[in-house]
C-alpha positions as CSV (number, residue, x, y, z in Angstrom):
1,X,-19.2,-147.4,75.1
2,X,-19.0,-145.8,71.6
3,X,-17.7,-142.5,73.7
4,X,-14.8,-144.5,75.5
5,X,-14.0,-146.5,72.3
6,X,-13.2,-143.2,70.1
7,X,-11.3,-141.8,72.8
8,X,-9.4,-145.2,72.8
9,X,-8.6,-144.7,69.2
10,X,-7.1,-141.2,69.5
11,X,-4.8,-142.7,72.5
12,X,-3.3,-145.7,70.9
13,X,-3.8,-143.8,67.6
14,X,-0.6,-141.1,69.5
15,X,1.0,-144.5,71.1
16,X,1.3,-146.6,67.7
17,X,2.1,-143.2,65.9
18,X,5.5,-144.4,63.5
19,X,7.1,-141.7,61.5
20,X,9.8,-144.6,59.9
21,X,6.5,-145.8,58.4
22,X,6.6,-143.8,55.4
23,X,3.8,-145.2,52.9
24,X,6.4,-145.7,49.8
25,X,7.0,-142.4,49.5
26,X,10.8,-142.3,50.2
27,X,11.1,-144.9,46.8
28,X,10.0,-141.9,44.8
29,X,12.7,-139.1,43.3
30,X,12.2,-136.5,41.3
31,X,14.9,-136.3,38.3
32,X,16.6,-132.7,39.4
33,X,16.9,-130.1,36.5
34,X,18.4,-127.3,37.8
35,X,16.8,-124.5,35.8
36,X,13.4,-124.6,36.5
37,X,12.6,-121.3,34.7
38,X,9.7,-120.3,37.2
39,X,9.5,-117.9,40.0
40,X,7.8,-118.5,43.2
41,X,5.6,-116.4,43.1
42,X,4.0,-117.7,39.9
43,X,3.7,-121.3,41.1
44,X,0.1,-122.2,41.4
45,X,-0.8,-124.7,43.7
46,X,-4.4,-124.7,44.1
47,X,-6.7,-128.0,43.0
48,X,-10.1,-129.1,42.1
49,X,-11.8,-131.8,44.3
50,X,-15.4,-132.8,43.1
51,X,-15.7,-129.9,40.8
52,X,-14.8,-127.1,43.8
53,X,-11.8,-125.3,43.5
54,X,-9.3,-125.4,46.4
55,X,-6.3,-123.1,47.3
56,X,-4.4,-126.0,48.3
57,X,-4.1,-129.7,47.0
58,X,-3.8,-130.9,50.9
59,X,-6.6,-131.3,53.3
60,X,-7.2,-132.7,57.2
61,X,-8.4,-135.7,56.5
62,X,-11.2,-138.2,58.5
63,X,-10.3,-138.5,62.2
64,X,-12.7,-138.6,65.1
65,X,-15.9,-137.1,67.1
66,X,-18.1,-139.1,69.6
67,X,-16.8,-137.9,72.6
68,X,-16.3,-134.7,74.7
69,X,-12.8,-135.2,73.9
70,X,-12.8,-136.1,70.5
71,X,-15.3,-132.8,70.2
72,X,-12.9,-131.0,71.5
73,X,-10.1,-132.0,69.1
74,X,-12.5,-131.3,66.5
75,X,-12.7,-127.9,67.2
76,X,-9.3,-127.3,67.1
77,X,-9.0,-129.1,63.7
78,X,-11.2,-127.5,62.4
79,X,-10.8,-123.9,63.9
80,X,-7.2,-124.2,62.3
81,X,-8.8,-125.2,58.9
82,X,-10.7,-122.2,58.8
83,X,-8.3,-119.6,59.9
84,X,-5.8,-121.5,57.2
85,X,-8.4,-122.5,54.3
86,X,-7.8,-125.8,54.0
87,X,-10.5,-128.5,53.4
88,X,-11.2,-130.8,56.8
89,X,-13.4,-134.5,57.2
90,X,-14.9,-135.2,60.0
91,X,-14.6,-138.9,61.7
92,X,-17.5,-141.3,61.0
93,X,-20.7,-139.5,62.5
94,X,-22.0,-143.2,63.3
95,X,-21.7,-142.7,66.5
96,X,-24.3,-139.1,66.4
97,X,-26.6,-141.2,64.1
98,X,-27.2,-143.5,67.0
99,X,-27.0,-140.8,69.8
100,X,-28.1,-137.4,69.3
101,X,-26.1,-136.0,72.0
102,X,-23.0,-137.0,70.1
103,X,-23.7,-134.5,67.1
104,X,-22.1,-131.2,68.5
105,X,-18.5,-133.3,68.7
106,X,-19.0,-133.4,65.0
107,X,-21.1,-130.3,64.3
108,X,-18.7,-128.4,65.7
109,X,-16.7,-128.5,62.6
110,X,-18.8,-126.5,61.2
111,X,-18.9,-124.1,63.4
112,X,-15.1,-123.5,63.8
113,X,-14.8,-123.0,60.2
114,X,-18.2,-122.0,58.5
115,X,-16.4,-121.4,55.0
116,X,-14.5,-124.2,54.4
117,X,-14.9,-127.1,52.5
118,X,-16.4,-130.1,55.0
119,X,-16.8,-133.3,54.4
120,X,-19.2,-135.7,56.0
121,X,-18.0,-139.4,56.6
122,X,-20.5,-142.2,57.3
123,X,-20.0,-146.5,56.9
124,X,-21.1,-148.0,53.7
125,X,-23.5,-149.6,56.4
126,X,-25.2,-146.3,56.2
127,X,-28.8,-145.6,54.9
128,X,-29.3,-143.0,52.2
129,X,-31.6,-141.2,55.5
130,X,-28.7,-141.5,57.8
131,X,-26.1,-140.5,55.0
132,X,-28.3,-137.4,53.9
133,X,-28.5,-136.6,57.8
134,X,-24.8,-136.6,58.5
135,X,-24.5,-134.3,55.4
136,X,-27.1,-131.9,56.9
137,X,-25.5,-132.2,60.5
138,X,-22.2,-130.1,59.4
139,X,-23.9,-128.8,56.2
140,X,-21.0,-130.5,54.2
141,X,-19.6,-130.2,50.8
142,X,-19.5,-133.2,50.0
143,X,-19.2,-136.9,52.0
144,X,-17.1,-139.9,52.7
145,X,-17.7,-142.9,52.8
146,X,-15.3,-144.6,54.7
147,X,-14.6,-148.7,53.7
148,X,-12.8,-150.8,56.2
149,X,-13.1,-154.4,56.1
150,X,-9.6,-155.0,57.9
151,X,-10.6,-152.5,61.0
152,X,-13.9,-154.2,61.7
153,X,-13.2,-157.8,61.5
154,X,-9.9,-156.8,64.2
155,X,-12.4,-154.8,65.8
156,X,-13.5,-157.2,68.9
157,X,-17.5,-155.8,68.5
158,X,-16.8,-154.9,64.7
159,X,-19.0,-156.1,61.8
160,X,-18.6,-159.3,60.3
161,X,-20.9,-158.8,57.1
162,X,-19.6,-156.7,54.3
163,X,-21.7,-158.3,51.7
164,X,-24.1,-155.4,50.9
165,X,-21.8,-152.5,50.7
166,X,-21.3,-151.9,47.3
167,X,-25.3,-151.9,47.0
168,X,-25.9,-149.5,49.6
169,X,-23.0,-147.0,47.8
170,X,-24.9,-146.9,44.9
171,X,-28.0,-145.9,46.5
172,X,-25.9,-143.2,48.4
173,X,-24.0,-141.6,45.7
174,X,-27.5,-141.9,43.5
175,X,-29.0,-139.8,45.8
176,X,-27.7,-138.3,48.8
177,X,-27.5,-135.0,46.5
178,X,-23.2,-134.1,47.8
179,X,-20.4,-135.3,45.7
180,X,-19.2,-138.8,46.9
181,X,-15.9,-140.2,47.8
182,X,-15.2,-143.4,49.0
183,X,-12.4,-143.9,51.0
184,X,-10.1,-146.8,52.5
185,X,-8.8,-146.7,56.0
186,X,-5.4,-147.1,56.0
187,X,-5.2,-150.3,53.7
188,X,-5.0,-149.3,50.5
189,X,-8.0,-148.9,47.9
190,X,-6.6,-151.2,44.7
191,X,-7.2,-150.7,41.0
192,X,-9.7,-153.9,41.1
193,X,-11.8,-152.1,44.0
194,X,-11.7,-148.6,42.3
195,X,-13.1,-150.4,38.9
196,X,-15.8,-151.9,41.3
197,X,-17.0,-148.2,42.5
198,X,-17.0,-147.2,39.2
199,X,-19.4,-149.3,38.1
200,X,-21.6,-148.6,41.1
201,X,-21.3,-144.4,39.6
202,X,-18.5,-143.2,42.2
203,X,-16.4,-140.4,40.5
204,X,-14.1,-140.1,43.3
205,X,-11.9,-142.0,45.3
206,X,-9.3,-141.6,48.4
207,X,-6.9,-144.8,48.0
208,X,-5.6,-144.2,51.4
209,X,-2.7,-146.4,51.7
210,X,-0.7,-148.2,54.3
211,X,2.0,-146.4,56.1
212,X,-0.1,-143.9,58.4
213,X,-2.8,-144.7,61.2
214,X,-3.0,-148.9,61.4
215,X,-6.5,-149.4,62.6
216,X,-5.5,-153.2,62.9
217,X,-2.8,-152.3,65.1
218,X,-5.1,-149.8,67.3
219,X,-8.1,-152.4,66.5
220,X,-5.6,-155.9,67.9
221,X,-4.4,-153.7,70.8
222,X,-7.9,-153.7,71.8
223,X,-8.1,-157.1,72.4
224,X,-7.5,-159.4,75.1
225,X,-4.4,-161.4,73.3
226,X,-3.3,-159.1,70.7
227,X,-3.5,-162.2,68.4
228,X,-3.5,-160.2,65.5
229,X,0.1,-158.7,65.5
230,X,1.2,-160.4,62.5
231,X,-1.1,-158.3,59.9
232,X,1.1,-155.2,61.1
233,X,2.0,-154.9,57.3
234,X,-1.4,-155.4,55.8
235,X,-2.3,-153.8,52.5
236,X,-0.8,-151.6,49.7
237,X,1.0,-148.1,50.2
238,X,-0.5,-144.9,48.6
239,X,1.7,-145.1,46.2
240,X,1.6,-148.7,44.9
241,X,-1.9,-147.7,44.7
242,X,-1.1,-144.9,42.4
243,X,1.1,-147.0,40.9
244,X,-1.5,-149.7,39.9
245,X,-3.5,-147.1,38.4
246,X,-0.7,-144.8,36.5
247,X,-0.6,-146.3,33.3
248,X,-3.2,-148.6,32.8
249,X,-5.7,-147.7,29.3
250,X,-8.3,-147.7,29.5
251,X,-7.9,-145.3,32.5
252,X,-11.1,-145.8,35.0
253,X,-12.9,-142.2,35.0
254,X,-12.3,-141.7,38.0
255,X,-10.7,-138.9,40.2
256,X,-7.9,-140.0,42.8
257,X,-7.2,-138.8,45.9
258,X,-4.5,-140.3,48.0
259,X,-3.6,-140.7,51.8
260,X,-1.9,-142.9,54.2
261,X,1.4,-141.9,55.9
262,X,2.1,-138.5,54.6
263,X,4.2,-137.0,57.0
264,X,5.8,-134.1,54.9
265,X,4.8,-131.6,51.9
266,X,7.0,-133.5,49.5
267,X,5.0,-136.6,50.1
268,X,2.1,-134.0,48.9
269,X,4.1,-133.3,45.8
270,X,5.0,-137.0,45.4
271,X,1.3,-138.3,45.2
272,X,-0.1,-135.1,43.1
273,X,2.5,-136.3,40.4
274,X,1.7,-139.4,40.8
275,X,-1.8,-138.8,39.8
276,X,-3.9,-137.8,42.9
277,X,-5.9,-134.6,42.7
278,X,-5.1,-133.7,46.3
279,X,-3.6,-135.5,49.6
280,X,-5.2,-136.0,52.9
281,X,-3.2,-135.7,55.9
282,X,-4.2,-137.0,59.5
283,X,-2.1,-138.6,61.7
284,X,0.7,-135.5,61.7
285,X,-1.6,-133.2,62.1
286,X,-3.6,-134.4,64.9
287,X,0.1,-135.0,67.0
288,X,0.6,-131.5,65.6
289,X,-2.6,-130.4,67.7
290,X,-2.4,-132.6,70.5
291,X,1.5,-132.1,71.3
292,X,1.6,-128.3,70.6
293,X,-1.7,-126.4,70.6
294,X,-4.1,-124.5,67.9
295,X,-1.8,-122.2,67.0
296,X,1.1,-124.4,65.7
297,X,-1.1,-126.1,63.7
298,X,-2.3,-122.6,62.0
299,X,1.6,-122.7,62.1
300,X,1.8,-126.1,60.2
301,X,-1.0,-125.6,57.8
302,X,0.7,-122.5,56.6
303,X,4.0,-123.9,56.4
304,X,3.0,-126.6,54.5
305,X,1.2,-124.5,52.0
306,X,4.6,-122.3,51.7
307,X,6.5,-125.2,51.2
308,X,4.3,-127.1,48.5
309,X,5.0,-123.9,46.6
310,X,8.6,-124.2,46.8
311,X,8.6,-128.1,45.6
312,X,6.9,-127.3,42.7
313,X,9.3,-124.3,41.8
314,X,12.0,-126.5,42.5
315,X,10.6,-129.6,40.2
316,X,9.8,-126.9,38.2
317,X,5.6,-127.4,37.2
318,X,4.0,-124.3,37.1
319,X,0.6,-126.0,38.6
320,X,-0.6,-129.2,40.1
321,X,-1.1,-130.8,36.4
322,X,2.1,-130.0,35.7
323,X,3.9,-131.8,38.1
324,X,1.9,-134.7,36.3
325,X,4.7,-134.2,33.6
326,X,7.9,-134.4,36.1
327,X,10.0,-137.4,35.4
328,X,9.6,-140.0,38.6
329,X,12.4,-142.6,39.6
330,X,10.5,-145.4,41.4
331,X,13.0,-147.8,42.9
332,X,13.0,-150.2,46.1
333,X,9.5,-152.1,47.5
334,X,7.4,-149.6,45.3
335,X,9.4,-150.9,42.2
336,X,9.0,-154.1,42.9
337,X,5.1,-153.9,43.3
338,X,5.2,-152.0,40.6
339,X,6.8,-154.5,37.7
340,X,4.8,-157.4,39.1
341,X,1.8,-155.2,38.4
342,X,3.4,-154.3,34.6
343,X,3.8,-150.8,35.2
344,X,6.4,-149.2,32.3
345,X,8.1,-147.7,35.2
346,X,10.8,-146.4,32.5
347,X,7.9,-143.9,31.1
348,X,7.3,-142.6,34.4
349,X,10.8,-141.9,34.7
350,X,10.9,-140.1,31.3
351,X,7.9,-138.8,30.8
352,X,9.0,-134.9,30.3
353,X,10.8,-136.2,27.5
354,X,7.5,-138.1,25.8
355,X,5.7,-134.5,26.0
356,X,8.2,-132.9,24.3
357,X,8.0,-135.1,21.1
């Protein structure tokens, strides 16, 4: 049942797929100056994610495993990871903590791409046993924990009691001995929730925002009268999430990284300058996979990583923190959010200018 249900996701995941769903990022502009006084070639793009250096702020992001199918999309993930050097997540290895046989769908990841940076993903209804197992499965860098109230109470057999999760977090990131990151699904990981980790000793976060994969939409689909259509819209963008957290002091010491409906490398650029420390893509690159084959994903990956380059040289920041220094112009939906939240959305906007005095 677990088998059919992942392979059900991928499906309606391709048949709900949206690209005028856009996660907020089309309400931010960069202010264009047009002499940047870089070169290309001197742009650096690379990141740091839980203390390890990266070559590139983007990663594949959480997805699936649990099936021969999803196994097999897996390997092509993460066979184009490796060959690119990107960083990949595996889906929620729930399903391989329950059933052995299910672990080469996920272990495969390693396989294809034995250098690159892995992450495990588990529920926070893991054990610290089951979440130290899933990081020895796919000898991972670091894990995921993945947080997704909205999913599981759509979910027709989903879980209906979320009240020990911030507990059993604690006791994970305390000691399953990998960096932790706890992650939203799609929904939108708000200031208030981030402050809760914090307390609870997470140093990392993935705010994962509304606008890609609706696991409510592939979650209502599911079930026999789709009575859930009208929470289509549930949750905050990537970027209001950003947003909330931009300006507030104190700042929560905490390191961001953001998803949710990033369908192009300026929304990469968009959400590193925004704040996050790197951007997790899913949804594009699975169709990328599934529609076109291994190669044009190498293709993509590549691409992308050619083309964050040439955003930055244009925008003209020299690096990642840099681009943390480009004035922002905020307007429609994410504006709104953002002033009934009390963001000084007039700093972001001229916030070269602050540095300079």
């Amino acid at each position: 049942m677990t088998s059919a249900r992942k392979d059900e996701h991928v499906r309606l995941a391709e048949e709900l797929r949206d690209e005028t769903r856009r996660g907020g990022y089309d309400d931010v502009v960069f202010l264009h100056r047009s002499f940047s006084g870089l070169a290309l070639s001197d742009v650096d793009i690379s990141t740091t994610v839980t203390g390890s250096a990266w070559e590139m702020p983007f990663y594949i992001n959480a997805m699936t495993g649990g099936s021969e199918k999803t196994g097999k999309i897996n390997a092509g993930l993460s066979a184009a990871a490796g060959e690119v050097g990107v960083a990949i997540a595996s889906g929620s290895l729930s399903p391989a903590l329950k059933d052995e046989a299910l672990i080469p769908t996920f272990r495969v990841i390693r396989d294809s791409a034995p250098d690159a940076f892995v992450f495990a993903n588990v529920s926070p209804d893991a054990t610290l046993e089951q979440a130290k197992r899933a990081v020895g499965i796919l000898q991972a860098d670091a894990l995921q924990i993945h947080v997704n109230p909205a999913q599981e109470l759509v979910m027709p057999e989903g879980d209906r009691d979320f009240t020990g999760w911030l507990d059993r977090i604690e006791e994970i990131v305390a000691g399953v001995g990998v960096p932790v990151i706890v992650k939203e699904v799609g929904f939108g990981l708000g200031r208030d929730s981030v402050l809760q980790l914090v307390e609870r000793g997470v140093t990392t976060v993935d705010v994962s925002g509304r606008g890609g994969t609706n696991f409510i939409a592939i979650e209502n689909r599911r079930r026999l009268r789709s009575e859930y259509d009208y929470l289509a819209g549930w949750g905050q963008t990537a970027v209001e999430c950003l947003l909330d957290g931009w300006h507030r002091d104190p700042v929560a010491p905490v390191d961001v990284i953001a998803s949710g409906g990033v369908r192009t490398p300026l929304d990469v650029v968009k959400a590193l300058a925004l704040g996050a420390e790197a951007v997790g893509v899913s949804g594009h690159f699975l169709h990328v996979l599934i529609e076109r084959g291994e190669d044009a994903l190498i293709a993509e990956l590549r691409s992308w990583q050619d083309q964050v380059r040439t955003l930055l040289t244009l925008i003209g920041a020299p690096d990642v923190a840099a681009l943390r220094r480009a004035d922002a112009l905020v307007t429609g939906p994410s504006a709104e959010f953002a002033r009934l939240r009390g963001v000084d959305l007039g700093r972001l906007a001229s916030r070269s200018s602050a540095e300079q005095e």
